[in-house]
N, C-alpha and C positions, 0 to 999 in steps of 0.2 A: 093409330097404326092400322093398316087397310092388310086385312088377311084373307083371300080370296079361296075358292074350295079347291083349286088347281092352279097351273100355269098353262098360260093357252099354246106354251109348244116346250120341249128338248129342243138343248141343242147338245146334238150328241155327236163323237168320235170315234168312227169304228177302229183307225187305227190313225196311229202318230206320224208315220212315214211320209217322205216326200221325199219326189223327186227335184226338185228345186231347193234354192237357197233366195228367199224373195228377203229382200234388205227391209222390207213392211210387214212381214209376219207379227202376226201376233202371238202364236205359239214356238218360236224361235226360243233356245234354251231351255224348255221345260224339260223335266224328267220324263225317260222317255215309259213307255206303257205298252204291255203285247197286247194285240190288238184282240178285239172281240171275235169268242168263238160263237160258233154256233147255234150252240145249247143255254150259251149263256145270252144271245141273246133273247133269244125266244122267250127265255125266263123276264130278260128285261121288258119286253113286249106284256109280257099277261101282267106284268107288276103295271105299265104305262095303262093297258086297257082297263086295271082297275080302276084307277085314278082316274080315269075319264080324259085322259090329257090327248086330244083333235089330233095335233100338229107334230113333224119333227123333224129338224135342219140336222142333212147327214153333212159333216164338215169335217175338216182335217187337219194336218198333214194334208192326205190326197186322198181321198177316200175310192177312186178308181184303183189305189194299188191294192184296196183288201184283196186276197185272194177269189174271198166266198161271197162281193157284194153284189151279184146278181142274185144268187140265196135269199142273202139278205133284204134286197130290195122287193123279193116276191113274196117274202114274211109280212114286210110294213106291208103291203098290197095287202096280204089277206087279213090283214088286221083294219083294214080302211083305214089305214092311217095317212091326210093327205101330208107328202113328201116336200122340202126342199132340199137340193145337192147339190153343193157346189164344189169345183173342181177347175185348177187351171188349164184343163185344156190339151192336157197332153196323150191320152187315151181317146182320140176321135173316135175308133169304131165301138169303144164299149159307151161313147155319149150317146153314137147316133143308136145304136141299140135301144138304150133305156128311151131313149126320147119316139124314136119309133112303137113301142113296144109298149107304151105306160101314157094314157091321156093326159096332157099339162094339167087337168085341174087337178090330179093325183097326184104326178111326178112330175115339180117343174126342174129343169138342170137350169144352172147357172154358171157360167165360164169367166173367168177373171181375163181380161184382156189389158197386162197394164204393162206388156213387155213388145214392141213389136221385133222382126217381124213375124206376122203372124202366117202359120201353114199354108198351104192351100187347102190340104184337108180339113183344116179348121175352118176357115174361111167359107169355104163350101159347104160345112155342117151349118154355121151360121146362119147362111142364106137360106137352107134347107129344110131348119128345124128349127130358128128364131129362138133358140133360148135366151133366157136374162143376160145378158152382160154387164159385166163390173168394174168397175178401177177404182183409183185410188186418187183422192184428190191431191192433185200434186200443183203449189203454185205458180210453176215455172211451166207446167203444161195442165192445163185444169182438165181438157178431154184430148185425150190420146190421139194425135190429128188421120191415124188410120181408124179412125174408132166413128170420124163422125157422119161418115155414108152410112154407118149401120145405123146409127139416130134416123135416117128418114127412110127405113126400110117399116112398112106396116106389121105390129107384132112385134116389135122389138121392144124389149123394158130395158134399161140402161140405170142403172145405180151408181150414182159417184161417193165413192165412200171418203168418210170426214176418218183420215186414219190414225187409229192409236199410236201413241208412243209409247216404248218400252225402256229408253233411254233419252239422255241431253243430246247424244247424234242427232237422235231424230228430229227432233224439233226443228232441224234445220229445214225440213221439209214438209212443216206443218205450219200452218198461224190460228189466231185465234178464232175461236167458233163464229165469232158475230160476222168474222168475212165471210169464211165459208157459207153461213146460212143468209147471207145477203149474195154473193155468189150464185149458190143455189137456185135460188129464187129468181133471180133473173136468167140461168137458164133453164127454168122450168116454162116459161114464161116461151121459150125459142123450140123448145123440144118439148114436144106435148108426152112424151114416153119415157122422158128422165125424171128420176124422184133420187133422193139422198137416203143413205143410209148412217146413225149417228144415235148414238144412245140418247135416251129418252129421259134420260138427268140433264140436258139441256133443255129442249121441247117436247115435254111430253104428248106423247101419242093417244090425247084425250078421248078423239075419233073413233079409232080402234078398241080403245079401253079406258074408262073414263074415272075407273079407278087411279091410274096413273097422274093424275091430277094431286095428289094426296099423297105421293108416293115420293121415295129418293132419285130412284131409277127403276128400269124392270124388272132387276132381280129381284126373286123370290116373289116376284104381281105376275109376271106374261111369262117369265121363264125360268128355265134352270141350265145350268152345263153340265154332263156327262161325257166321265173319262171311257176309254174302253172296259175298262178293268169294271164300270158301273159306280165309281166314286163320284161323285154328284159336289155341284159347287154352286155358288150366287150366280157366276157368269168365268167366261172362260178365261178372264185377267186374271183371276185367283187361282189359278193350276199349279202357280208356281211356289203356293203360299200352305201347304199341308193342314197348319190351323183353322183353314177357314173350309174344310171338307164339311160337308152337311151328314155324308154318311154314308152307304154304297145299296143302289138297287137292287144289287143280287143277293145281300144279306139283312137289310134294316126295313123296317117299316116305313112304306110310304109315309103316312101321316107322320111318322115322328122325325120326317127328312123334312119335309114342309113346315112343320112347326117349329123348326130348330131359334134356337135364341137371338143366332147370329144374322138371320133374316131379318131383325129384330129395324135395325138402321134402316135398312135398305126401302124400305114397307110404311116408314115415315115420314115426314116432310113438313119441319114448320118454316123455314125460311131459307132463302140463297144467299149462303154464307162465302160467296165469292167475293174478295176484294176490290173487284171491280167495277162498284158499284155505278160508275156510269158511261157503263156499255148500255147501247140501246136495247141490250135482248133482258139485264138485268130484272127485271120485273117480272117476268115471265118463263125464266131459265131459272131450272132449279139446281144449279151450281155445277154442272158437268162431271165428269163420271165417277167416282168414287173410287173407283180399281186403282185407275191412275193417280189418284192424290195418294193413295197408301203405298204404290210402287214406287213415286218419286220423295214424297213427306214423309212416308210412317202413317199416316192419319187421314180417316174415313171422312174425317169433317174436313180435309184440307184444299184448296184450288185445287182446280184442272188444270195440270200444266203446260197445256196448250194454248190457253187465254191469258198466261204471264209469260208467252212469246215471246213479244213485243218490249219486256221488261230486260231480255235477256241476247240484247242485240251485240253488246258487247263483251260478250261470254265467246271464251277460243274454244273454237271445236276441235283443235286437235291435240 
């Protein structure tokens, strides 16, 4: 079991809100949480700078709607904490602010672009300010065909994300990992500025962290989830799962959140107990995401249910 002295980022929730209804959410149906005040964050902040934990992804809901997130965002500043935020897009003038106002290698923004059409004011910010852009690997459109002039603008990062499922709908517009990362691959190969995003219980992110190598996936090795409220989890598929709370920042001891027992899985890694054993990536994949085997199975040891797609072709989706 690999226990490491921190995780190298949060990903934390200032609040739950959102203005959209995206049919790909991952946070869709969780209980909902008032969002993070003030005071409590700050506390979260000197609990994080003990810990020594770099890094930390402000995520959402829509984290432009907090009220107080410029506050907030000149908190993590003065904690040198460097920032990622992502937000769909719909707040242009509080994006171009932060992005104005805060160097990328501090505060990078990143914009989900996976609805068009897209603003003009967004569109303009784009070109303006080059943040990340994201979507959602969809089969029937792999990149969003207003999406792909911004692929050969210089500065532009592009992540095509391999997307969760929360139910049997979804799968309709998922397939299994081994396209996707052969997908991928060849358009990295076209777009020198596109990279995937995709949990690390398929390929682990040895590069970055070579502990991952030995590991289930990243929870509890490179990261944690944090609710607003400061209740702390392996990763944010468990929000919806109360049992699987590690314990809350603004009341529990750091060390005794990290050492919790239920880290315990996630932290080891003797073999890829996927069914599939002759998929090309099998050797090398360490059984895809674990959240999702226990949201659809019951069970942390169970497939990904993305890579028994293909098994489930003749399943009625309505």
């Amino acid at each position: 079991m690999i226990l490491t002295d921190r995780p190298s980022y949060l990903q934390f929730y200032p609040t739950l809100a959102c203005n959209e209804r995206c049919d790909f959410c991952f946070n869709r149906n969780i209980t909902p949480v008032k969002d993070v005040t003030i005071p409590e964050f700050e506390r979260l902040l000197a609990v994080i700078g003990k810990a020594g934990i770099p890094s930390i992804d402000i995520l959402g809901g829509e984290p432009t709607l907090h009220p107080d997130l410029l506050n907030l965002m000149d908190l993590l500043s003065n904690h040198q904490l460097k920032v990622n935020i992502s937000s769909n897009g719909s707040d242009v003038p509080l994006l171009r602010l932060l992005s104005e106002h805060y160097p990328q290698e501090a505060v990078r923004v990143g914009v989900s672009v996976n609805t068009p059409p897209l603003s003009l004011d967004l569109h303009n910010y784009i070109l303006g300010c080059r943040p990340v852009l994201k979507s959602i690997f969809d089969p029937q459109s792999i990149i969003p065909e207003f999406c792909r002039s911004y692929l050969e603008l210089p500065g532009i990062d592009y992540f095509l994300i391999y997307m969760d499922v929360l139910e049997v709908r979804d799968l309709v517009r998922s397939v299994p990992f081994y396209k996707y990362y052969r997908k991928l691959e060849r358009l990295k190969k076209d777009y020198g500025e596109l990279d995937g995003v995709f949990c690390s219980g398929f390929i682990p992110d040895v590069r970055a962290c070579p502990a991952l190598e030995w590991t289930r996936c990243p929870a509890g090795t490179t990261k944690l989830s944090v609710l607003p409220d400061g209740t702390v989890y392996p990763c944010y598929l468990f929000f919806r799962y109360p049992q699987f709370a590690l314990g809350n920042l603004l009341h529990d001891d750091f060390e005794t959140i990290w050492r919790h027992p239920i880290l315990d899985h996630f932290r080891r890694f003797d073999k890829n107990r996927c069914p599939k054993s002759a998929c090309d990536l099998h050797g090398v994949c360490h059984g895809g995401c674990p959240a999702l085997s226990y949201l659809f199975y019951g069970d942390l040891q169970g497939p990904d249910p993305r890579c028994l797609r293909e098994d489930l072709d003749g399943v009625r989706w309505d």
